[in-house]
DRENDO-1510 file (C-alpha; in Angstrom, 1 decimal, always signed):
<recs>
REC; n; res; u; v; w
REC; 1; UNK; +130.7; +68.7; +97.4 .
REC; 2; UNK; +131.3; +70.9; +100.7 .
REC; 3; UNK; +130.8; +74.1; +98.4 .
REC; 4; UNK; +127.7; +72.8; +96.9 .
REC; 5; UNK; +126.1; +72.5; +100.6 .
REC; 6; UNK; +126.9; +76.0; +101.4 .
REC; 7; UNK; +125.8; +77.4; +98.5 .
REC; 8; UNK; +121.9; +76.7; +99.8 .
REC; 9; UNK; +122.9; +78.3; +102.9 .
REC; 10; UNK; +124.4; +82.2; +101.1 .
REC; 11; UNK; +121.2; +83.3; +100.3 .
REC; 12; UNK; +119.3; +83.0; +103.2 .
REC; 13; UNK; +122.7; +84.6; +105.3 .
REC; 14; UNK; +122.6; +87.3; +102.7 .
REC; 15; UNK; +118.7; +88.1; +103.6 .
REC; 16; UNK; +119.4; +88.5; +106.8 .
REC; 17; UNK; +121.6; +90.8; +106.2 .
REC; 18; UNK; +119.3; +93.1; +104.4 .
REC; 19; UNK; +117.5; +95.7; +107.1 .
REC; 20; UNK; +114.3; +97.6; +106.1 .
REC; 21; UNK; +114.5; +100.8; +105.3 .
REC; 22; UNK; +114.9; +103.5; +108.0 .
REC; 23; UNK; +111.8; +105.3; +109.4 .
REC; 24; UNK; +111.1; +109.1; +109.9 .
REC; 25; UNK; +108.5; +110.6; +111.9 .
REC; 26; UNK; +105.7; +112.4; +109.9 .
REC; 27; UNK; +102.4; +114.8; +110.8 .
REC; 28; UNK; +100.2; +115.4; +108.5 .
REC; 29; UNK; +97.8; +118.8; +109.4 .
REC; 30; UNK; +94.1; +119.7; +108.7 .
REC; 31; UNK; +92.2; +122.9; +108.8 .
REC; 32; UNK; +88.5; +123.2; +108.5 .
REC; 33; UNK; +87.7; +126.4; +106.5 .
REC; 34; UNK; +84.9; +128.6; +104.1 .
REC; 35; UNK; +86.6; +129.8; +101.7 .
REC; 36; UNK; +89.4; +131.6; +102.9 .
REC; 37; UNK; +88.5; +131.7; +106.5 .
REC; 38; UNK; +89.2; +129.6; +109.2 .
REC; 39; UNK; +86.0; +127.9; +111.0 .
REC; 40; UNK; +86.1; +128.1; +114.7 .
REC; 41; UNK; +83.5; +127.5; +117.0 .
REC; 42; UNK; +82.1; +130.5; +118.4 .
REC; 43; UNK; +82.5; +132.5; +115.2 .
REC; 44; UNK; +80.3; +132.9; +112.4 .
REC; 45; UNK; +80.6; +131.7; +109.1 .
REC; 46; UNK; +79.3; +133.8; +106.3 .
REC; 47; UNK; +77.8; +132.8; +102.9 .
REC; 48; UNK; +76.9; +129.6; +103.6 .
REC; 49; UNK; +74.8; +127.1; +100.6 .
REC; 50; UNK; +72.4; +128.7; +98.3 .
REC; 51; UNK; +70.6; +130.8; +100.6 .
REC; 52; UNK; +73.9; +132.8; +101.4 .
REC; 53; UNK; +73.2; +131.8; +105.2 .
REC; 54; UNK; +75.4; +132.9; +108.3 .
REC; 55; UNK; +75.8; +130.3; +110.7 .
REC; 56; UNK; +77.8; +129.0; +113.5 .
REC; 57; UNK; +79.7; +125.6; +113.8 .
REC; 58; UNK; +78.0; +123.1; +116.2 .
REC; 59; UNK; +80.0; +119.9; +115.1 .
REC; 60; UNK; +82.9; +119.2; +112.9 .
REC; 61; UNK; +84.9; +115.4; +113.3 .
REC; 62; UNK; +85.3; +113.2; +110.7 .
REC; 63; UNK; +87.3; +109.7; +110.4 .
REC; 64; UNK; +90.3; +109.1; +108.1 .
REC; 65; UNK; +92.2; +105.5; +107.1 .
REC; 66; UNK; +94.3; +104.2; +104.4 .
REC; 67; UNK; +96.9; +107.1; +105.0 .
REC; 68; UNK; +99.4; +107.0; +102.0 .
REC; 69; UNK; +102.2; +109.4; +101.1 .
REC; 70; UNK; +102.9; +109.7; +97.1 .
REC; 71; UNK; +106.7; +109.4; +95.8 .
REC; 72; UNK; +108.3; +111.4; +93.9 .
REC; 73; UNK; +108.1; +107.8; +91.5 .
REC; 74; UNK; +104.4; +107.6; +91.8 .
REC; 75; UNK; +104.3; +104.6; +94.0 .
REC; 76; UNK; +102.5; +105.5; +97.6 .
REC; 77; UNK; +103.7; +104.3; +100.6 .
REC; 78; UNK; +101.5; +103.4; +103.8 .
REC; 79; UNK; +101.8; +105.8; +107.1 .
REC; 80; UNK; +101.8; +103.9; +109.7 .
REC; 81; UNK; +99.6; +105.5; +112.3 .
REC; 82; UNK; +100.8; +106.2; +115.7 .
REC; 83; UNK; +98.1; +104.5; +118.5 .
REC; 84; UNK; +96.8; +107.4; +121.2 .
REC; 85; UNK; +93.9; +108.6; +122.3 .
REC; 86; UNK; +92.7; +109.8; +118.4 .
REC; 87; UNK; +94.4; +106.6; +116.7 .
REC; 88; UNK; +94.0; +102.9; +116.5 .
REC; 89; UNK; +94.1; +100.3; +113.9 .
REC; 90; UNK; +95.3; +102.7; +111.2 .
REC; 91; UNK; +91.5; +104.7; +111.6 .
REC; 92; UNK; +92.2; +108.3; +113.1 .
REC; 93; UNK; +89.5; +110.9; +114.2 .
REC; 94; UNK; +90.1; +114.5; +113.6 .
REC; 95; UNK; +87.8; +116.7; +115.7 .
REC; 96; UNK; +87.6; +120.5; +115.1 .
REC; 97; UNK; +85.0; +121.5; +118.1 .
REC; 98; UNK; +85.8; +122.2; +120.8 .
REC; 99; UNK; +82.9; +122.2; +123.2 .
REC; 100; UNK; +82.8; +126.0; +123.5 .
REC; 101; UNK; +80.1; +128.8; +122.0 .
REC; 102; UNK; +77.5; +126.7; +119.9 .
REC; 103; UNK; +79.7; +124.1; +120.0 .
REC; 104; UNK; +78.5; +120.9; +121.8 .
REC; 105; UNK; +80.9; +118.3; +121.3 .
REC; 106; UNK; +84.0; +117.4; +123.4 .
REC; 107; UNK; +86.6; +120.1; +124.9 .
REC; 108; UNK; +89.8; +118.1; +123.2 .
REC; 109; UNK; +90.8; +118.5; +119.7 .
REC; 110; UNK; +92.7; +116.8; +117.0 .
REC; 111; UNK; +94.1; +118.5; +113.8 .
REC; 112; UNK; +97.0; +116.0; +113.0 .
REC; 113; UNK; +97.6; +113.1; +112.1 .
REC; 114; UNK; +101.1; +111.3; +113.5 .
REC; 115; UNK; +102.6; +107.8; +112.3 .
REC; 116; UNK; +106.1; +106.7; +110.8 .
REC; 117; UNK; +107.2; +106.4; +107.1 .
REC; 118; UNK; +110.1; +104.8; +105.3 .
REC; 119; UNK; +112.7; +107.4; +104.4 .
REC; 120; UNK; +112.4; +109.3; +100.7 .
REC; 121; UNK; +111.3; +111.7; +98.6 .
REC; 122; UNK; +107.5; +112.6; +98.9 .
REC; 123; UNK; +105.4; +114.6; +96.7 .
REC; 124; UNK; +101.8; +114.1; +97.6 .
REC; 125; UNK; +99.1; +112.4; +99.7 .
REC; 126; UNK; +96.5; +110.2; +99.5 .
REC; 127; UNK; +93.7; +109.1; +102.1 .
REC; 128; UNK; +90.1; +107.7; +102.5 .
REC; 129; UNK; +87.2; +109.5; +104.2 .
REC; 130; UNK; +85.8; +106.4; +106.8 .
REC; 131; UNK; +86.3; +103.7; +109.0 .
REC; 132; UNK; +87.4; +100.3; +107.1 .
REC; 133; UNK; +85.5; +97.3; +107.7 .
REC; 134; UNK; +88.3; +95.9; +109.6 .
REC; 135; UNK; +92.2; +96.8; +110.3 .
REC; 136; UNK; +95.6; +95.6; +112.2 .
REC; 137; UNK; +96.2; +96.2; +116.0 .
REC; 138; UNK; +99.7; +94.9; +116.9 .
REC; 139; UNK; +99.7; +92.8; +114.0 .
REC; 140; UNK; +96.4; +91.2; +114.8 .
REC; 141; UNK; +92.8; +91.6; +112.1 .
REC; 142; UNK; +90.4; +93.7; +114.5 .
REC; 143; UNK; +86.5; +95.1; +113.3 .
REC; 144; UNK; +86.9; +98.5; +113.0 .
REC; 145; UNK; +83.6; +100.0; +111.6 .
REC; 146; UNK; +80.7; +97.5; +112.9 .
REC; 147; UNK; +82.6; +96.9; +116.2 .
REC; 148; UNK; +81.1; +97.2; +119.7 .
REC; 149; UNK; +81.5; +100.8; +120.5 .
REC; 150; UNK; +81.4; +100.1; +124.4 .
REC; 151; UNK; +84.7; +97.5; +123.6 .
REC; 152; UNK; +86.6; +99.2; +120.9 .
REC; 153; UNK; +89.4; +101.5; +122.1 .
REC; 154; UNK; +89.4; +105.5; +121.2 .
REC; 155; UNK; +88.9; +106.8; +118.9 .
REC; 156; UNK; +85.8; +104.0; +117.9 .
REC; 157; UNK; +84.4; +104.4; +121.2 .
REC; 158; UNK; +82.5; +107.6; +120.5 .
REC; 159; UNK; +78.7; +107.2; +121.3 .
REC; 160; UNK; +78.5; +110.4; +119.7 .
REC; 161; UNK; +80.1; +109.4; +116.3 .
REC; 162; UNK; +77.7; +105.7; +115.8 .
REC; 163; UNK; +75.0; +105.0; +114.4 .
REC; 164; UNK; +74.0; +101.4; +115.2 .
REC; 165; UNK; +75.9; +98.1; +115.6 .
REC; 166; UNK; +75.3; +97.3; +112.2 .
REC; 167; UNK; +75.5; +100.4; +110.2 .
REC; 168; UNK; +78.6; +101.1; +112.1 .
REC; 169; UNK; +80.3; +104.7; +112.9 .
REC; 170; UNK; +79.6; +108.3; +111.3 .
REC; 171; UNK; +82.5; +109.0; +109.3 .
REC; 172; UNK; +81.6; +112.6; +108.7 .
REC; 173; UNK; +79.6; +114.6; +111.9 .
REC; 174; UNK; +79.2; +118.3; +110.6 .
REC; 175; UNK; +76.3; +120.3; +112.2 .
REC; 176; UNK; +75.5; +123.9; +111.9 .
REC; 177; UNK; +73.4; +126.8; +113.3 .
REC; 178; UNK; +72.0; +129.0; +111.3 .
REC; 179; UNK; +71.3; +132.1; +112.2 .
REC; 180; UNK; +67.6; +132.3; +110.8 .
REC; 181; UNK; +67.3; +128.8; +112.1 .
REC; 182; UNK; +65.9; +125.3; +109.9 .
REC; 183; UNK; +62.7; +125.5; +108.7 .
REC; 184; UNK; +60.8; +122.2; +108.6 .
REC; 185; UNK; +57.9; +121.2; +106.5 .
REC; 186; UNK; +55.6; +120.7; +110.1 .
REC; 187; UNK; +56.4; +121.9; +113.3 .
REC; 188; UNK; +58.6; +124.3; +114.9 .
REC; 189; UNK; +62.0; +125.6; +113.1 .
REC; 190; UNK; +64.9; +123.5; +114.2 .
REC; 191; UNK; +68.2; +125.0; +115.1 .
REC; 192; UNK; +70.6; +122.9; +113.8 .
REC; 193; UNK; +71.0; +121.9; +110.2 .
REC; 194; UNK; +73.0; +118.0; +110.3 .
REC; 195; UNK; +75.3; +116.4; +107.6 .
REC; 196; UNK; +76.1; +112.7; +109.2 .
REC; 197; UNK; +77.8; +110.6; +106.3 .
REC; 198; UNK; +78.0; +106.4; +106.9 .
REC; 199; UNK; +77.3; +103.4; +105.4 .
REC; 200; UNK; +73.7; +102.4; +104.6 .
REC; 201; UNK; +72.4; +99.6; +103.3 .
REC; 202; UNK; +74.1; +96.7; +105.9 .
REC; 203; UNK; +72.6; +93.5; +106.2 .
REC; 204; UNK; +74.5; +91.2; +108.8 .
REC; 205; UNK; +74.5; +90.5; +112.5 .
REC; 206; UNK; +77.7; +91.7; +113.8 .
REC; 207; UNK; +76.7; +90.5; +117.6 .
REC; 208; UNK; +77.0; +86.6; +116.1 .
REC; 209; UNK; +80.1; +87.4; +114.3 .
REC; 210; UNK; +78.9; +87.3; +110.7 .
REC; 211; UNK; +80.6; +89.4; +108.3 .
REC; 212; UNK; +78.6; +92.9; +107.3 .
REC; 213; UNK; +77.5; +93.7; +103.6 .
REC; 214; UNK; +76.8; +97.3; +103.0 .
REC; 215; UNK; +75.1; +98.4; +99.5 .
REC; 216; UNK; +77.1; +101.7; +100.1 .
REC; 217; UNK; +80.2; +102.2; +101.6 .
REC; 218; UNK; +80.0; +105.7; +101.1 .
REC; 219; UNK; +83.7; +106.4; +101.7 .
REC; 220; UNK; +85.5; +108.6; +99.8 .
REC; 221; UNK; +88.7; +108.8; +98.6 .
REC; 222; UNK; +90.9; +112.0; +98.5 .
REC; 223; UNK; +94.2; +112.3; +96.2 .
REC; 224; UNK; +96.3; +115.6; +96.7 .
REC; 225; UNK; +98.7; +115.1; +94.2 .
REC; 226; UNK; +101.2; +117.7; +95.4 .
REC; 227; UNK; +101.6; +117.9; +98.9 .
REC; 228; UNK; +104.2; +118.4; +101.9 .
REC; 229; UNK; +103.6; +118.0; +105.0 .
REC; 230; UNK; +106.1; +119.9; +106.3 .
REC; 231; UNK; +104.3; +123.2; +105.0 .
REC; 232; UNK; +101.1; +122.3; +104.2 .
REC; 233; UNK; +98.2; +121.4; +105.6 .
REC; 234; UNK; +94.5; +119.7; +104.4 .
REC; 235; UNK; +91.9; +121.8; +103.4 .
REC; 236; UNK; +87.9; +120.9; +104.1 .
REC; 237; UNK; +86.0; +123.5; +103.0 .
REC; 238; UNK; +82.8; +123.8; +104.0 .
REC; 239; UNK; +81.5; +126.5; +101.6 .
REC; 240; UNK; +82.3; +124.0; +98.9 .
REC; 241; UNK; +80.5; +121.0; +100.7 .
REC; 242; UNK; +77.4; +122.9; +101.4 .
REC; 243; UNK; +77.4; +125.1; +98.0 .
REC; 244; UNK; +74.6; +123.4; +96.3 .
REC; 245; UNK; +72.4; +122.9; +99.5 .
REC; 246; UNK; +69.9; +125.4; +101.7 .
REC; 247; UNK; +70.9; +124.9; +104.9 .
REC; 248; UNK; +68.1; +126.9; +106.4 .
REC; 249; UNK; +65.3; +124.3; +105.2 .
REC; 250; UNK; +64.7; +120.6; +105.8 .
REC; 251; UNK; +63.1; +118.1; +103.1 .
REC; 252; UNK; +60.5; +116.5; +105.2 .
REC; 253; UNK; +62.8; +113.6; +106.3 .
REC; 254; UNK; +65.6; +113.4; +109.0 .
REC; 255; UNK; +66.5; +116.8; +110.4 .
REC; 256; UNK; +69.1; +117.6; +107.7 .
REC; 257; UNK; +71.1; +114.5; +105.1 .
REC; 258; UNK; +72.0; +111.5; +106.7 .
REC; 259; UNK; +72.9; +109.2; +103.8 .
REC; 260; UNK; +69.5; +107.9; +103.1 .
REC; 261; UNK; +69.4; +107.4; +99.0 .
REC; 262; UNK; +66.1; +109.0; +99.0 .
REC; 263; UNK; +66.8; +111.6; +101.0 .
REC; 264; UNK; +66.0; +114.6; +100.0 .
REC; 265; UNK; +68.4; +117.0; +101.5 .
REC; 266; UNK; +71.8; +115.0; +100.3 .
REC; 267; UNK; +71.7; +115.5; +96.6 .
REC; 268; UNK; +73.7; +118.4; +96.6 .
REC; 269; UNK; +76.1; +117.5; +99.3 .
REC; 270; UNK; +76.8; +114.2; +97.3 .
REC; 271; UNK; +77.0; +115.7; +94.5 .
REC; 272; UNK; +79.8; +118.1; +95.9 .
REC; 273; UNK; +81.7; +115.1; +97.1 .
REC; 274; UNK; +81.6; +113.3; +94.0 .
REC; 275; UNK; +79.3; +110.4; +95.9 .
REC; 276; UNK; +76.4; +108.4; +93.8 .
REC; 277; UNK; +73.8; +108.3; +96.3 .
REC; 278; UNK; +72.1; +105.2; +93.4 .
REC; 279; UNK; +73.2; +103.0; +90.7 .
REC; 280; UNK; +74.0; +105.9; +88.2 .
REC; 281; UNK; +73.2; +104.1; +85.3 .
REC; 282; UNK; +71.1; +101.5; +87.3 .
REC; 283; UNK; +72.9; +98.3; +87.3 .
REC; 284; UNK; +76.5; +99.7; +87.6 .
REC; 285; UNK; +77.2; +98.9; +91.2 .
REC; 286; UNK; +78.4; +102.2; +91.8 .
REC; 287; UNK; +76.0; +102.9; +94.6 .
REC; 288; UNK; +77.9; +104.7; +97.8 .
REC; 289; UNK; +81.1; +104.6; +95.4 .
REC; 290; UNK; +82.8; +108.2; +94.3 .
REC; 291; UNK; +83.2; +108.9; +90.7 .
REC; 292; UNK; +86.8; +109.5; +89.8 .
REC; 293; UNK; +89.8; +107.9; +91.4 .
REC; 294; UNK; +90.1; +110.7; +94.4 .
REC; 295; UNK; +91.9; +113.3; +92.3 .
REC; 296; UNK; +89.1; +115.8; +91.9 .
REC; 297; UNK; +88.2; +116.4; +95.1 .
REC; 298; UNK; +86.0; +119.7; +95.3 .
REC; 299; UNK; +85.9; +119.9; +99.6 .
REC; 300; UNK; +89.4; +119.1; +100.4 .
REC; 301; UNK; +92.3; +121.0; +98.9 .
REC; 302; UNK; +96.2; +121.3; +100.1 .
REC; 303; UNK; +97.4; +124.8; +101.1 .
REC; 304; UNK; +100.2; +126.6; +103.0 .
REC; 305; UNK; +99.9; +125.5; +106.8 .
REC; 306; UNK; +98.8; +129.1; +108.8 .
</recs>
């Protein structure tokens, strides 16, 4: 009778006597380049969209969550992101400007990402393009994308990187100058050329609390199937993003494509990422979704760190 009473008890002592796995330190590098060649502000880039255009970098940050490293085995495993100044709730900002020559954005930069991951064998990486709906602070659900700017902690505190309340942040912020300048369909030529990529479509009010419905996300999902962090780095490339669009003309709406589906100067930037601006066939519910599972990404690629 005394045995059968422990034997209730040896699981439970044997649980605790199983740890979790031991954690290592891991950074994960970006580079923004065209083609070959590093983009700096300052310096121009060359060969830009269809019109071959030169122009100079005025913006370049863009959001990143749901940061997974891929096992040898397949199975990915969850980096957990360190909190500073360029990370919180698993969301981290990576800004390439630097304030300086055309540049007009902050003087600090962020080209890595920094978190902890269980010990093993890693072969590639996975992440998402955004800012999640919500997310974990200290173990506690916090709104993330349609959060109060003025009360969310850096890196969602950015006035520079929202929209509104509602639609939430600006997961991608690239701007160029051209060197010929934008033509618009009235008025004076512009001189910057804007790619802002969000959500569209929100209904909701996040000021009472109520929960925010957006007909597209518009996040995208990036797979690098083979990748090491230790000497590699991610690629965004922004001859590839802008291949298929004439960055020295604007179509009449917004200066530029800011994720409108009937705007007319996002077609070929959505098309590069792999986004359907519409139902494509109607009815799908594919709107704001990307085709493929991540794996085909033609703007972000992995390549030896420089």
């Amino acid at each position: 009778m005394r045995l059968l009473k422990l034997m209730p008890i040896l699981p439970l002592a044997l649980a605790a006597c199983v740890s979790s796995p031991p954690e290592r330190p891991v950074g994960i590098s970006f580079g923004l380049m065209a083609a070959d060649k590093p983009v700096a502000c300052g310096e121009a880039i060359l060969g830009l969209g269809t019109a071959g255009s030169s122009a100079k970098l005025s913006d370049a940050r863009f959001y990143v969550h749901d940061v997974e490293l891929i096992g040898r085995d397949g199975k990915r495993v969850p980096v957990t992101l360190s909190r500073n100044d360029w990370q919180y709730g698993g969301v981290a900002l990576l800004d390439f400007e630097n304030g300086t020559g055309a540049c007009r954005g902050t003087p600090g930069t962020n080209t890595k990402l920094t978190g902890l991951v269980p010990e093993g064998d890693y072969r590639g990486l996975a992440f998402v393009i955004g800012v999640p709906v919500t997310g974990h602070d200290e173990g506690k659900a916090v709104r993330l994308n349609h959060s109060n700017p003025t009360a969310t902690p850096a890196p969602l505190d950015l006035v520079a990187m929202g929209w509104t309340w509602l639609a939430g942040r600006k997961f991608v912020k690239i701007e160029l100058d051209p060197e010929k300048g934008v033509s618009k369909q009235s008025g004076r030529p512009a001189p910057t050329w804007n790619f802002h990529l969000g959500s569209t479509g929100c209904s909701g009010d996040p000021v009472k609390g109520e929960a925010i419905a957006c007909t597209n996300p518009n996040r995208i999902p990036v797979v690098l199937s083979n990748f090491n962090s230790d000497t590699q780095q991610v690629v965004l490339d922004l001859k590839q993003l802008f291949a298929n669009t004439d960055i020295e003309k604007d179509g009449g709406m917004a200066l530029g494509c800011m994720s409108g589906v009937d705007d007319p100067d996002c077609p070929g930037i959505f098309g590069q990422i792999g986004l359907n601006m519409k139902e494509t066939p109607s009815g799908a519910g594919n709107a704001g979704r990307i085709n493929g599972d991540g794996t085909n990404s033609r703007i972000f690629r992995a390549e030896t760190k420089r």
